[in-house]
C-alpha positions in Angstrom: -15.6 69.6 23.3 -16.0 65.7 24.1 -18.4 66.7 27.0 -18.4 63.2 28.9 -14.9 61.9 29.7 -16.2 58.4 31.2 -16.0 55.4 28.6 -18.2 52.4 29.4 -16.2 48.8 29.4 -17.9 45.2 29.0 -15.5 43.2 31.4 -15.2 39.3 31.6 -13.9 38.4 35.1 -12.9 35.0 35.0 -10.6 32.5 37.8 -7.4 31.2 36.8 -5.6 28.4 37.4 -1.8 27.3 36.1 0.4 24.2 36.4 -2.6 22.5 33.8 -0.5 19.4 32.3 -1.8 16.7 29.4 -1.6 13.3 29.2 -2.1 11.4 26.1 -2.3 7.4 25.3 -1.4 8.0 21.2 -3.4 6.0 19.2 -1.6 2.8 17.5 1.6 0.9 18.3 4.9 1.4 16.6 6.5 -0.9 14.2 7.0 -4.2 15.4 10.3 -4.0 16.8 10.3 -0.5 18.5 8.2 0.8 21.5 7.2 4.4 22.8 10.6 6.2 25.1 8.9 8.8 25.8 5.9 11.2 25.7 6.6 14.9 26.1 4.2 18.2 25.7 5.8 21.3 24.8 4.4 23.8 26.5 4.6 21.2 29.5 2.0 23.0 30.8 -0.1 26.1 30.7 -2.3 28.6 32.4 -6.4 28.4 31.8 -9.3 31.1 33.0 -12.3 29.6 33.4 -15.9 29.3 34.9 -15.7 28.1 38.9 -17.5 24.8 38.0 -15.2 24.2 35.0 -11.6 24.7 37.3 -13.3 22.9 40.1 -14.2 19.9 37.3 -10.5 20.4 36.3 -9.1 20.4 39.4 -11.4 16.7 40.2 -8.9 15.9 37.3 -5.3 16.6 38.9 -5.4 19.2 36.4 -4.9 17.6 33.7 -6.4 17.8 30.0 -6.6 14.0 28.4 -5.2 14.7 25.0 -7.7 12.4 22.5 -5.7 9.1 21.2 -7.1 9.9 17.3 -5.1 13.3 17.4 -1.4 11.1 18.2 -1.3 8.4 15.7 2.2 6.6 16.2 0.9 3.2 14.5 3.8 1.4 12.5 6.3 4.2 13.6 9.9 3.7 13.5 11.0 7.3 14.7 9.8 10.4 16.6 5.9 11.2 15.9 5.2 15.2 16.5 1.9 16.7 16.2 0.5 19.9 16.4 -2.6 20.3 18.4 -4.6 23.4 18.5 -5.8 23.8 22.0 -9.6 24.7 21.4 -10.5 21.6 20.0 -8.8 20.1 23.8 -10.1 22.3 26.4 -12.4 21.6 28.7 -16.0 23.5 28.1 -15.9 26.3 30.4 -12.0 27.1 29.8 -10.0 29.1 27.5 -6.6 30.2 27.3 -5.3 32.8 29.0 -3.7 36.0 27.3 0.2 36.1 25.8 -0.2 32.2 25.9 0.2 29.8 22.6 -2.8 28.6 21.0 -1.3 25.2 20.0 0.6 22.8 21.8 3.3 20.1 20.3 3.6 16.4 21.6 6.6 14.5 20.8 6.1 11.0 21.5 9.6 9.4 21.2 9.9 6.1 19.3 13.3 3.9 20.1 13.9 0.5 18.4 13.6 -2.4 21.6 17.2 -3.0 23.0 18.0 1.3 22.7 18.1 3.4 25.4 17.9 7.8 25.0 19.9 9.4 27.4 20.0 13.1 27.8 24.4 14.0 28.7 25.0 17.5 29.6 27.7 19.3 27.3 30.0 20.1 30.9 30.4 16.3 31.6 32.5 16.4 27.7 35.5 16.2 28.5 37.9 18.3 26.1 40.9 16.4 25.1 44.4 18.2 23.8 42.7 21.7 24.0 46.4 24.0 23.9 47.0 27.1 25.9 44.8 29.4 27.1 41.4 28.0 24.9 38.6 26.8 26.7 35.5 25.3 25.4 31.9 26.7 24.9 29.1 24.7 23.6 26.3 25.8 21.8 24.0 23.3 23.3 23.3 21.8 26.7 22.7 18.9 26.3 22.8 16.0 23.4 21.0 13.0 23.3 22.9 9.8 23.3 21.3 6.6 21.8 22.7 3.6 23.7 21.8 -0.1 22.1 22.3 -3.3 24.4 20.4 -5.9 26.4 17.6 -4.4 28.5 18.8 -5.9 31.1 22.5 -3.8 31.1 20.3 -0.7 29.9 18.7 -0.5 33.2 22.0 0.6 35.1 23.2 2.9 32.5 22.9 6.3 33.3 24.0 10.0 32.3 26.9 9.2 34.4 28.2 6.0 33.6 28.7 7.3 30.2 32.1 9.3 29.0 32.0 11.8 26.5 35.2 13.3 24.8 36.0 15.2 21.9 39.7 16.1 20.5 41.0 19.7 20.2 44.6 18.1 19.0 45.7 21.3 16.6 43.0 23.5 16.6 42.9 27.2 16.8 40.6 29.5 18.5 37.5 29.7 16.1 34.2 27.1 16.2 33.8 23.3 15.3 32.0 20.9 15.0 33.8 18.1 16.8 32.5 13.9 17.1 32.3 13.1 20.5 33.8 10.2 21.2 
């Protein structure tokens, strides 16, 4: 016999807010020849609970986190700089995490020698060249990445579409490959 069947809970009710993004200025400049492409966060964003005063301060912010320069060194970098960055030691006082969420965050700050261009080409614009009978193509990716070099002047105007993609199926059997694209 238990006797009392009510169980006493302590409860924290805090507000939520999502969309929260990060910006970062990395700390450093690459090697002399090569510049920052391109700074992405992965999650892009994420959900926070928090006190009222700390989403309001948050929200004064465009809901944004600043991520600190000393934690993205990119100085004298001649390729892709990733770092880890546990979220506790970024979060606003006040905030935390909500639950099922990742504790870390990555940021990938792309480094491109000057006179390079990264452009993201989406595996359907590949065109498949002597592919025989009844075969069609699948790709295992979405998307690849495309380095184009040239004067920054021509880079400006090209584009995901301005560029053709090819690969050649002459002879090949059903089965998977991995094909240059051309």
């Amino acid at each position: 016999d238990i006797g009392d069947s009510k169980v006493d809970v302590y409860v924290e009710l805090w507000s939520t807010v999502s969309g929260v993004t990060f910006t970062c200025d990395p700390k450093g400049t690459p090697a002399n020849g090569y510049a920052v492409s391109k700074i992405v966060t992965t999650p892009s964003e994420i959900s926070l609970a928090g006190t009222e005063e700390a989403l309001e301060t948050l929200k004064k912010n465009g809901n944004q986190i600043e991520i600190p320069s000393r934690l993205v060194d990119i100085g004298n970098a001649r390729e892709t700089v990733e770092c880890k960055i546990d979220l506790a030691e970024i979060l606003p006082s006040g905030t935390k995490t909500v639950s099922n969420q990742a504790e870390s965050i990555i940021v990938e700050v792309g480094i491109l020698p000057l006179g390079s261009k990264q452009i993201s080409l989406s595996t359907q614009n590949i065109q498949a060249l002597n592919l025989t009978g009844e075969l069609q193509t699948v790709f295992t990716d979405t998307a690849l990445t495309v380095t184009v070099r040239g004067k920054e002047e021509d880079l400006k105007n090209v584009t995901a579409a301005s560029i053709k993609a090819s690969i050649d199926c002459s002879g090949l059997d059903e089965g998977t490959y991995n094909l240059p694209v051309t």
